[in-house]
VODO-99836 format. One record per residue: residue number from 0; residue in three letters; z, x, y of N, C-alpha, C in turn. Coordinates in Angstrom, 1 decimal. Example, Ala and Ser with C-alpha at 12.3 -4.5 7.8 and 13.67 -1.06 7.14 Angstrom:
% VODO-99836
+-----+--------+--------+--------+--------+--------+--------+--------+--------+--------+--------+
! num ! residu !    n.Z !    n.X !    n.Y !   ca.Z !   ca.X !   ca.Y !    c.Z !    c.X !    c.Y !
+-----+--------+--------+--------+--------+--------+--------+--------+--------+--------+--------+
!   0 !    ala !    7.8 !   13.2 !   -5.7 !    7.8 !   12.3 !   -4.5 !    7.8 !   13.2 !   -3.3 !
!   1 !    ser !    7.1 !   12.8 !   -2.2 !    7.1 !   13.7 !   -1.1 !    7.9 !   12.9 !    0.0 !
+-----+--------+--------+--------+--------+--------+--------+--------+--------+--------+--------+
//
This chain:
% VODO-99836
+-----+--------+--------+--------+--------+--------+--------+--------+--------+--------+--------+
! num ! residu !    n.Z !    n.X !    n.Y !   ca.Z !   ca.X !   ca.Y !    c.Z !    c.X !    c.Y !
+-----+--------+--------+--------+--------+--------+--------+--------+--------+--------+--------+
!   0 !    unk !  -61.5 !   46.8 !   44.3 !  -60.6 !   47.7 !   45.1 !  -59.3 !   47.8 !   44.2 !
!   1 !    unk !  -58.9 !   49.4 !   44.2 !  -57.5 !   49.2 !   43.4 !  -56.8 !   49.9 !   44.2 !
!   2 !    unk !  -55.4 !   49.0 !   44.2 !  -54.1 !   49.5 !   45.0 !  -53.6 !   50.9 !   44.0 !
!   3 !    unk !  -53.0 !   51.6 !   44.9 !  -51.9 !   52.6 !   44.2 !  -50.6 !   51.8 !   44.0 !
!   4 !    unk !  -50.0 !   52.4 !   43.0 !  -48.5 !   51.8 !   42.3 !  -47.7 !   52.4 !   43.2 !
!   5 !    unk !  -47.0 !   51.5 !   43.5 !  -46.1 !   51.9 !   44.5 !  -44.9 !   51.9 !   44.0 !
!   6 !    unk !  -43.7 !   52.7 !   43.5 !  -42.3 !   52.7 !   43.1 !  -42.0 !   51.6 !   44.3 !
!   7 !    unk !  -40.4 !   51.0 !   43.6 !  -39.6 !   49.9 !   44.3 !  -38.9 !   50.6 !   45.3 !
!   8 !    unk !  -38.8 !   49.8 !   46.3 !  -38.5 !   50.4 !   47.8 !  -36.8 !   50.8 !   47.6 !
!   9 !    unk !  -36.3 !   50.0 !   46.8 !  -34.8 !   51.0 !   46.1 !  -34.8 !   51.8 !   45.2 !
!  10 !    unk !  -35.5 !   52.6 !   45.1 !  -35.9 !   53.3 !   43.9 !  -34.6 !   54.6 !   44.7 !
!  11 !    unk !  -33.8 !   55.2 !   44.4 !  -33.4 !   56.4 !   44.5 !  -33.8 !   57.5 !   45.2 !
!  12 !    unk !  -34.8 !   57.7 !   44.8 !  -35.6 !   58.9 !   45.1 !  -36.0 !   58.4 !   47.0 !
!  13 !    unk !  -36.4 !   57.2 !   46.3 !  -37.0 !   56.7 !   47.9 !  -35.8 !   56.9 !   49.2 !
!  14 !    unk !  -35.0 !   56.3 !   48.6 !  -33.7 !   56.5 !   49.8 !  -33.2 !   58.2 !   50.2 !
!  15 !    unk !  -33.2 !   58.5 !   48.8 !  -32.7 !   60.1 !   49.3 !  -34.0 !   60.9 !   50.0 !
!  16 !    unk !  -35.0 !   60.0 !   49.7 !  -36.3 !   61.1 !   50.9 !  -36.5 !   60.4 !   52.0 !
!  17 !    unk !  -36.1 !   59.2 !   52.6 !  -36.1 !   59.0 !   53.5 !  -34.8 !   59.3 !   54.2 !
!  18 !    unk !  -34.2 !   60.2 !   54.0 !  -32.5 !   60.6 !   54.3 !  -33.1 !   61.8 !   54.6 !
!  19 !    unk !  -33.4 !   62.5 !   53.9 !  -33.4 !   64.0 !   54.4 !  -34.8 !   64.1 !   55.5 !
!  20 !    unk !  -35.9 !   63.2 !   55.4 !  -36.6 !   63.0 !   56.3 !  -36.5 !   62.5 !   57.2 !
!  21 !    unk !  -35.3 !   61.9 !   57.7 !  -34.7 !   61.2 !   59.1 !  -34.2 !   62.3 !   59.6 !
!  22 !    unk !  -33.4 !   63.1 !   58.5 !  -32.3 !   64.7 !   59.0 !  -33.5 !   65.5 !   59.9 !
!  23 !    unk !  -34.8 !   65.8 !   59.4 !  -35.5 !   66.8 !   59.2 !  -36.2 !   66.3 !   60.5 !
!  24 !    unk !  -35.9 !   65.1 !   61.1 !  -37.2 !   64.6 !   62.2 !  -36.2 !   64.8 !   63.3 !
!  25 !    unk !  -34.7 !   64.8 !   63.3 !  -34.1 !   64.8 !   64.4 !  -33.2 !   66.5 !   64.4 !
!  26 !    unk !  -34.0 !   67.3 !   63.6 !  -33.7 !   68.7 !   64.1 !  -34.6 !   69.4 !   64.9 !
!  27 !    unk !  -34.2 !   70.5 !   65.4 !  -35.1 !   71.3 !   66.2 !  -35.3 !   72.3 !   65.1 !
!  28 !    unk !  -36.6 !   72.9 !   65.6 !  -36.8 !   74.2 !   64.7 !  -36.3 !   75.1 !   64.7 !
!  29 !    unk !  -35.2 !   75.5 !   65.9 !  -33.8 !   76.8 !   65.6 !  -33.2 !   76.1 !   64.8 !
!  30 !    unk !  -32.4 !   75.0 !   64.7 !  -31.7 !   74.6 !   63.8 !  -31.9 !   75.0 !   62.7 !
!  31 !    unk !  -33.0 !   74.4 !   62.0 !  -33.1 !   74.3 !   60.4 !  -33.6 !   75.7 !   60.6 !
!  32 !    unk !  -34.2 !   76.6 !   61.3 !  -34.4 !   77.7 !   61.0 !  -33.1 !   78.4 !   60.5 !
!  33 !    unk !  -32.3 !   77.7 !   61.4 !  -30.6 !   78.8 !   61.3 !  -29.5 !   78.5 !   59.9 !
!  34 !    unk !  -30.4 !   77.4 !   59.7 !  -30.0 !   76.8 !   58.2 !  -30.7 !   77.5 !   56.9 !
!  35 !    unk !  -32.1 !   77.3 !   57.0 !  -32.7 !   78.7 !   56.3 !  -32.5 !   79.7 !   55.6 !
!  36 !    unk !  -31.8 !   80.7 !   57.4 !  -31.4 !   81.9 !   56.7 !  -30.0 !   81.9 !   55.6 !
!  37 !    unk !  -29.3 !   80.6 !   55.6 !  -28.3 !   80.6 !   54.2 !  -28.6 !   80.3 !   53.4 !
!  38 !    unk !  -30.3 !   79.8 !   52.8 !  -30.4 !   79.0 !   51.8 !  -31.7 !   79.9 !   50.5 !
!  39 !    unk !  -31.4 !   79.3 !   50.0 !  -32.5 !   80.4 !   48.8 !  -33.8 !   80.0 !   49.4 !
!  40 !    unk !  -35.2 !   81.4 !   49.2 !  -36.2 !   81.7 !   49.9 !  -37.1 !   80.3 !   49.6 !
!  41 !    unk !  -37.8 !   79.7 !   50.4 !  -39.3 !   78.6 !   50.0 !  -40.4 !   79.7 !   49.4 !
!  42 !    unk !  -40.9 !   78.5 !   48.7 !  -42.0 !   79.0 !   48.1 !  -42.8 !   79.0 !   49.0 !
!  43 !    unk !  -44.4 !   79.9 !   48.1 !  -45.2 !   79.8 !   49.1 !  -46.4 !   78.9 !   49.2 !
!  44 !    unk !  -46.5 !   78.6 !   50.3 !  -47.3 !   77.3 !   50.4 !  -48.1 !   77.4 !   51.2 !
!  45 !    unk !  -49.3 !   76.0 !   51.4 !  -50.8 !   76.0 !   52.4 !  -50.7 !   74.9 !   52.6 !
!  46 !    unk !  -50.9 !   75.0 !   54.2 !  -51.6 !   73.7 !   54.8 !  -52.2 !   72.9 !   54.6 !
!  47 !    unk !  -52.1 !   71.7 !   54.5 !  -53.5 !   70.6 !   54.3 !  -53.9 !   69.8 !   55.2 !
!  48 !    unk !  -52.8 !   69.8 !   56.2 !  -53.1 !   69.0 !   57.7 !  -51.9 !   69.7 !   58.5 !
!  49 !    unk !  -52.5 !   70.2 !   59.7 !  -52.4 !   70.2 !   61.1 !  -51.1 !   71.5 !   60.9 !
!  50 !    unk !  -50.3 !   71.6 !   61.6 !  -49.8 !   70.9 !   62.2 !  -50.3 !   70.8 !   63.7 !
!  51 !    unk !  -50.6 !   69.0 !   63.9 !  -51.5 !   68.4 !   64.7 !  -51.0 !   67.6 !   65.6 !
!  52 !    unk !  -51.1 !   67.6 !   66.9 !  -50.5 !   66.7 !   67.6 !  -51.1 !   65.7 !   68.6 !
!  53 !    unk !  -50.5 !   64.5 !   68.6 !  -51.6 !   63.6 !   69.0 !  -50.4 !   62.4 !   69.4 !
!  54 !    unk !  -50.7 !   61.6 !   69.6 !  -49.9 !   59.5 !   70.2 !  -49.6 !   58.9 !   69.1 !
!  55 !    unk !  -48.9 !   58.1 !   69.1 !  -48.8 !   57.1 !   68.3 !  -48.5 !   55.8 !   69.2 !
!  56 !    unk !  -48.7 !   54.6 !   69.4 !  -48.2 !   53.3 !   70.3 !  -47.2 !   53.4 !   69.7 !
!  57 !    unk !  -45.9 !   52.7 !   70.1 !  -45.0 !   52.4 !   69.9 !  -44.4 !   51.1 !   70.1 !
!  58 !    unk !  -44.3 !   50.3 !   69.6 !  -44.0 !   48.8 !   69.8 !  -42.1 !   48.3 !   69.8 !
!  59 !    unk !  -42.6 !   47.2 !   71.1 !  -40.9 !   47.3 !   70.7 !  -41.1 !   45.2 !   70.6 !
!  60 !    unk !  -39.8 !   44.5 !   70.5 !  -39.9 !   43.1 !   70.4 !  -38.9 !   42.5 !   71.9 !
!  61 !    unk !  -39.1 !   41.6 !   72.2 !  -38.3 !   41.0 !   73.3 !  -38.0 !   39.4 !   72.7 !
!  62 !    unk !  -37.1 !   39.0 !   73.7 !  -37.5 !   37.1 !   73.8 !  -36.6 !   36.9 !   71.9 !
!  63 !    unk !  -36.1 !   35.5 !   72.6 !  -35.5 !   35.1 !   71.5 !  -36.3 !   35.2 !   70.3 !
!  64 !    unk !  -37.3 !   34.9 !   69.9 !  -38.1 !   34.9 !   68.7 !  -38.6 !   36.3 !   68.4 !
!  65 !    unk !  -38.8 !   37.3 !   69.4 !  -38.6 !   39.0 !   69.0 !  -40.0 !   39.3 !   68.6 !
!  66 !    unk !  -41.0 !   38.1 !   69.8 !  -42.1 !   39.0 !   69.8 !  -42.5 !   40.2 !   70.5 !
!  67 !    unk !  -43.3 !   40.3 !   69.3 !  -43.4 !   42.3 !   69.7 !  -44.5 !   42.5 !   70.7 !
!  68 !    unk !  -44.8 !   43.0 !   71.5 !  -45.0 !   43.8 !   72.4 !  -45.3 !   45.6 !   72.8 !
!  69 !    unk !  -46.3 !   46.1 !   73.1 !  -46.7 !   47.4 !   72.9 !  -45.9 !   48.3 !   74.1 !
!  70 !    unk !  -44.9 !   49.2 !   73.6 !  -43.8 !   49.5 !   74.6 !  -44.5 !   51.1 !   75.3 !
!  71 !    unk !  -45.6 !   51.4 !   74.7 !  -46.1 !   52.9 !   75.2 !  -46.2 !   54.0 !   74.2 !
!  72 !    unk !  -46.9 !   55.2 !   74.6 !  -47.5 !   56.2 !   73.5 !  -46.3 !   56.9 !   73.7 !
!  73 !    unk !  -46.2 !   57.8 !   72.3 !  -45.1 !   59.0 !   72.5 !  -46.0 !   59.7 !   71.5 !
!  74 !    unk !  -45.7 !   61.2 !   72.0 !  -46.2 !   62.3 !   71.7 !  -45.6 !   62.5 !   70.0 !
!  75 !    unk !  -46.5 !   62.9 !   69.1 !  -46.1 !   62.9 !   67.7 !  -46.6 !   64.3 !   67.2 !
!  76 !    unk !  -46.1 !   65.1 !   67.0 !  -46.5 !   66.3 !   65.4 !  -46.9 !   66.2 !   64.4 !
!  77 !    unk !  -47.4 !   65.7 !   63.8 !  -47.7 !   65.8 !   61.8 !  -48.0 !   67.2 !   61.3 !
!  78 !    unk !  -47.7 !   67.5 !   59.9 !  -47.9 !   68.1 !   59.2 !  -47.9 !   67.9 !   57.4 !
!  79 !    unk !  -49.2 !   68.5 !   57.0 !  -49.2 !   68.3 !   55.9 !  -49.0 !   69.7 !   54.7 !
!  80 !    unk !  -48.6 !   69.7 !   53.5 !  -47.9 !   71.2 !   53.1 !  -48.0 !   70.8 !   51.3 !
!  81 !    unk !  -48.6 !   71.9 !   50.9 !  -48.8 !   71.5 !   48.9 !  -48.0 !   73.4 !   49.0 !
!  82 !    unk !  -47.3 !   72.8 !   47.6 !  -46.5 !   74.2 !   47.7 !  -47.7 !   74.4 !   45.8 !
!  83 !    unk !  -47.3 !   75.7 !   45.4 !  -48.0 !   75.9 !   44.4 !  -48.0 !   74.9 !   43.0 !
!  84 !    unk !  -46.6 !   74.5 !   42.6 !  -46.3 !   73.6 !   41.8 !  -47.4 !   72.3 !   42.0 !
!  85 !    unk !  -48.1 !   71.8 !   43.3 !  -48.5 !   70.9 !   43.4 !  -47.7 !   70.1 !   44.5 !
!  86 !    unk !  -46.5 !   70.6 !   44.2 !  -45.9 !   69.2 !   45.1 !  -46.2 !   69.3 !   46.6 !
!  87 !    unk !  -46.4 !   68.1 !   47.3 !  -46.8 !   68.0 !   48.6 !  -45.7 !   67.2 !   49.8 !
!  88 !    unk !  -46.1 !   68.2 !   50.7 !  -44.8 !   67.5 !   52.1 !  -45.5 !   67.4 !   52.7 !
!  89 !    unk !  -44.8 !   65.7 !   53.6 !  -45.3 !   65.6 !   55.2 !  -44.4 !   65.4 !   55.9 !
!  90 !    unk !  -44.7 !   65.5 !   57.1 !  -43.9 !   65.2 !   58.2 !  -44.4 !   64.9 !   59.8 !
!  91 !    unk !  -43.5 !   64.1 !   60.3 !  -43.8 !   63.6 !   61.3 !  -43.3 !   63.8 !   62.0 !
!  92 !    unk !  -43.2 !   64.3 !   63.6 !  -41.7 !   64.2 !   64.5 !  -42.2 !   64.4 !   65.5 !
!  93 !    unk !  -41.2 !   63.9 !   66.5 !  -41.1 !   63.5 !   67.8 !  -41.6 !   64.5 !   68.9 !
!  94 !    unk !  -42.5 !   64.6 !   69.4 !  -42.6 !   66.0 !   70.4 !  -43.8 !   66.4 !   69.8 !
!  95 !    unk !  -43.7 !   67.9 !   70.4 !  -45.0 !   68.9 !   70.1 !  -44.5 !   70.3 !   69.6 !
!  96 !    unk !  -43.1 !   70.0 !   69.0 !  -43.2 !   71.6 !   68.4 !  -43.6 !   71.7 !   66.6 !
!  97 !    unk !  -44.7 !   72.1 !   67.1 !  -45.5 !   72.3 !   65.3 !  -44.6 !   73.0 !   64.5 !
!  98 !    unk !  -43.8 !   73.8 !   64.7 !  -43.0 !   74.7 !   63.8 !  -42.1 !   73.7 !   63.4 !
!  99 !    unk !  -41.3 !   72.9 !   64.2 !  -40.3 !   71.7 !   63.4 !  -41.6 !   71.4 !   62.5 !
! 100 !    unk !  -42.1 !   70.7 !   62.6 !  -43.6 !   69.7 !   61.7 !  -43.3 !   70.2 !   60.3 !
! 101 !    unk !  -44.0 !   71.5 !   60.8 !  -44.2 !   72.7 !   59.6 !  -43.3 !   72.9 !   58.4 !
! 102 !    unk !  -42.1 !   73.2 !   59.2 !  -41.0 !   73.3 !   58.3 !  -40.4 !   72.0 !   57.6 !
! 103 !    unk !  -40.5 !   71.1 !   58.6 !  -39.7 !   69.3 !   58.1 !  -40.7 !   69.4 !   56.5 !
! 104 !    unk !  -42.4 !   69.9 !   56.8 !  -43.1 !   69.5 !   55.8 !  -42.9 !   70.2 !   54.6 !
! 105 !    unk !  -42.8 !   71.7 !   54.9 !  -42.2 !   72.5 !   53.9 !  -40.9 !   72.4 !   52.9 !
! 106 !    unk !  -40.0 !   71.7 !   53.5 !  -38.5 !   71.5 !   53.5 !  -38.9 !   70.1 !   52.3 !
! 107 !    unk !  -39.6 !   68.7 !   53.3 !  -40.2 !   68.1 !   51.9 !  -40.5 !   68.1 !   50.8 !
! 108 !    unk !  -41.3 !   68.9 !   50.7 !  -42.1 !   69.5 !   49.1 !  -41.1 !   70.4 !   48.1 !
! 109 !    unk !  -40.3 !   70.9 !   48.9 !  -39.4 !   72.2 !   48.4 !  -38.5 !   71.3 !   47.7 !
! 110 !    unk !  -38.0 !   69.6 !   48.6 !  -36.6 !   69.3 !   48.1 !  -36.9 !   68.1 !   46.7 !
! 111 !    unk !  -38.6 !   68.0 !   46.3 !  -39.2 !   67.3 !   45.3 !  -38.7 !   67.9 !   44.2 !
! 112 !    unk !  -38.5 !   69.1 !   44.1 !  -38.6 !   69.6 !   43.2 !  -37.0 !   69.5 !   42.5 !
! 113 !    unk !  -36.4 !   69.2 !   41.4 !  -35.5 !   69.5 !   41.5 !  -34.6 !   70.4 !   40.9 !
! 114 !    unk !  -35.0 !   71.7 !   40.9 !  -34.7 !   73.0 !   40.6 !  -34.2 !   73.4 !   41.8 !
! 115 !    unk !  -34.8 !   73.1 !   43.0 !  -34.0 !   73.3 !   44.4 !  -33.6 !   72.6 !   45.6 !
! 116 !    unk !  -33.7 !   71.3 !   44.6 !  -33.0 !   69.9 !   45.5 !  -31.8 !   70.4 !   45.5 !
! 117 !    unk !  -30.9 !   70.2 !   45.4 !  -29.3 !   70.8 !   44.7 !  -29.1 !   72.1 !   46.2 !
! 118 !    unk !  -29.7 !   72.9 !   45.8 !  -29.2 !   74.4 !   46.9 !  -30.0 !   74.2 !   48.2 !
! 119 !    unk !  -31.0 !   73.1 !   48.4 !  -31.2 !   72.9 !   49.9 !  -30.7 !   71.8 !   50.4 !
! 120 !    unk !  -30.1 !   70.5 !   49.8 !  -29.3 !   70.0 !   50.1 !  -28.3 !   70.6 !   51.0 !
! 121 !    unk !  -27.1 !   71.5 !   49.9 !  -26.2 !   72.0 !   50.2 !  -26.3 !   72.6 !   51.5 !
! 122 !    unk !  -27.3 !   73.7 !   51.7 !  -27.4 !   74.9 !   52.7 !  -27.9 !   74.4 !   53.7 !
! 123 !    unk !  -28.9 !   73.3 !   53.7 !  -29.9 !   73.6 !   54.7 !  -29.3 !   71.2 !   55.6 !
! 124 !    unk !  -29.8 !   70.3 !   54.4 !  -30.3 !   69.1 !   55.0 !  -28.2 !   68.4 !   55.2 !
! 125 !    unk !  -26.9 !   68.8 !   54.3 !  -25.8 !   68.2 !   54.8 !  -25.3 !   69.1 !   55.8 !
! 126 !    unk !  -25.7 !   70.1 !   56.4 !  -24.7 !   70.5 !   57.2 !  -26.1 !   70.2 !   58.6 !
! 127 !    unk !  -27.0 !   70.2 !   59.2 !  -27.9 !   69.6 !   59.5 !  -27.5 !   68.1 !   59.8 !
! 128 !    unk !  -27.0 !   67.3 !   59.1 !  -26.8 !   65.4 !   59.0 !  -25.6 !   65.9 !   59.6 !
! 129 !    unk !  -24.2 !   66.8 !   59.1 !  -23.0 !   66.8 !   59.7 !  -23.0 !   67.2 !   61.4 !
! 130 !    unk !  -24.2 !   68.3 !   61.6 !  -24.0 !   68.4 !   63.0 !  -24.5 !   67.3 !   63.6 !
! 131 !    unk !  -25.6 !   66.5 !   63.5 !  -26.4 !   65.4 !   63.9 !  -25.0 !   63.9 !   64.1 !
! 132 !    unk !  -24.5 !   64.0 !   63.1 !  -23.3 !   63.4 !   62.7 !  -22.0 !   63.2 !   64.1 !
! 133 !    unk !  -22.1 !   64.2 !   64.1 !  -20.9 !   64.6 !   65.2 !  -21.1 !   64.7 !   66.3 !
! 134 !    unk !  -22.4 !   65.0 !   67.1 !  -23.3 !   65.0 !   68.5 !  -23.1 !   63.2 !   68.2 !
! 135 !    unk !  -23.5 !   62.5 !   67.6 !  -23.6 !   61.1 !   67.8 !  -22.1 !   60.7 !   68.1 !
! 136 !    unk !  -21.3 !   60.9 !   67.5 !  -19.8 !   60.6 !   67.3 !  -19.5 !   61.3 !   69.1 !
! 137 !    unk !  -19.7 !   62.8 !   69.4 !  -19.5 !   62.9 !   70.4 !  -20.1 !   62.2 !   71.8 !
! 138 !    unk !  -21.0 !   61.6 !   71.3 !  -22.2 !   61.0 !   72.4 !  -21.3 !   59.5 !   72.5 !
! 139 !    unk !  -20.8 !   58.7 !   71.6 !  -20.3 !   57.5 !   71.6 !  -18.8 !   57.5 !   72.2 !
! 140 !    unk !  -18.5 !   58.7 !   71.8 !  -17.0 !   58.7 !   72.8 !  -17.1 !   58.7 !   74.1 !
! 141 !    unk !  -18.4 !   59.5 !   74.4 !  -18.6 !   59.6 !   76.1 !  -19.2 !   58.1 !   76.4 !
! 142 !    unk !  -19.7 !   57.7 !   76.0 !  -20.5 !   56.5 !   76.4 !  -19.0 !   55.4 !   76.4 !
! 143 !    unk !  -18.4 !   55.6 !   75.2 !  -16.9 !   54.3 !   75.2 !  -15.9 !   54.6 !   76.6 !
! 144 !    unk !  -16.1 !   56.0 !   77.1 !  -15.2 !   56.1 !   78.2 !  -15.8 !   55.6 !   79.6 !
! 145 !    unk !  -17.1 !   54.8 !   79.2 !  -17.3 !   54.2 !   81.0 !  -17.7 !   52.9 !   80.8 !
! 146 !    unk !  -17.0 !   52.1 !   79.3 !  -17.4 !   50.9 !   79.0 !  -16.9 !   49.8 !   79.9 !
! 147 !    unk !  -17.0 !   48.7 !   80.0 !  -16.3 !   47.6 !   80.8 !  -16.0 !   46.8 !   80.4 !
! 148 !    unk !  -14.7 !   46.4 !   79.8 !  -14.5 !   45.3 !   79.1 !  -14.2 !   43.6 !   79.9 !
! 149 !    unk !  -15.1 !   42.9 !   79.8 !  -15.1 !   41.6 !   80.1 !  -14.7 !   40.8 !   79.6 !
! 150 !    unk !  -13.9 !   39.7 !   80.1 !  -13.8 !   38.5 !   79.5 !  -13.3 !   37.5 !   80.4 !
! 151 !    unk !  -13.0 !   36.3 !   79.9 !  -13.1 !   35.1 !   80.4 !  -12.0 !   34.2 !   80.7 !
! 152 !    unk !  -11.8 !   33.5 !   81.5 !  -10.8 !   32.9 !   81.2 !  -11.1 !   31.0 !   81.2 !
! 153 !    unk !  -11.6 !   31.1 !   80.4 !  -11.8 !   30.0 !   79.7 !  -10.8 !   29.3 !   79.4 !
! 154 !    unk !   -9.4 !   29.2 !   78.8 !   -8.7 !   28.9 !   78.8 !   -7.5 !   28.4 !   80.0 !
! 155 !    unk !   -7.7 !   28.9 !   80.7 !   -6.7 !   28.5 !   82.0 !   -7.0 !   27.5 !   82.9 !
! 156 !    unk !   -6.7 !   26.4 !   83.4 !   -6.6 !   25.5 !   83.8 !   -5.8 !   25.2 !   85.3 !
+-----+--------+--------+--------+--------+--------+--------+--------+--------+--------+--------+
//
């Protein structure tokens, strides 16, 4: 039996594609559609899987020692995408709208390349992270405004 070589899990590449594919799983497909229309055209490309939708289990851990435990199925999309050059996108994401899938997968393959890593960066995956960016920022100020601060008095006698 032979393993494939697997680049080092800090390899560059590896971090910046797991970046834009965190961006790409927590957009909707108006979004990055609306990002699109600023960004130079994708190539053209074919299907190789789905886009298909089906479960995945989901595990979560409890208990001081943080054994894991099976928390429930959630609904998943995949998609698989070879653009002409060869290069190939997948994607995974949350729900059932195959057009996010599609495009997360397309947006993959497109951003291997890097003749147009550089201009879909720009147009399409940081402004995309900056709105994502700021719904979080706005979601934590609302959640800090009904916090409870406790403490103890331990000291008093």
């Amino acid at each position: 039996m032979t393993e494939a070589i697997q680049p080092p899990q800090d390899h560059p590449g590896i971090a910046a594609r797991k970046r834009w594919m965190g961006v790409l799983a927590r957009a909707g497909a108006p979004e990055i559609l609306a990002r699109l229309a600023e960004a130079p055209p994708l190539p053209a490309h074919r299907r190789l899987r789905g886009p298909e939708t089906g479960l995945v289990m989901t595990r979560g851990r409890q208990g001081g020692d943080g054994a894991p435990f099976n928390l429930g199925e959630m609904t998943v999309t995949r998609c698989s995408v070879a653009l002409e050059n060869g290069a190939v996108g997948h994607a995974y994401v949350a729900g059932r709208d195959a057009r996010q899938a599609e495009l997360a997968a397309l947006l993959d393959a497109a951003l291997q390349d890097p003749a147009r890593q550089a201009a879909l960066m720009d147009a399409v995956i940081e402004p995309l992270a900056a709105a994502q960016a700021a719904r979080a920022a706005r979601d934590a100020a609302r959640a800090a405004a009904t916090r409870v601060q406790f403490f103890t008095m331990a000291n008093m006698r």
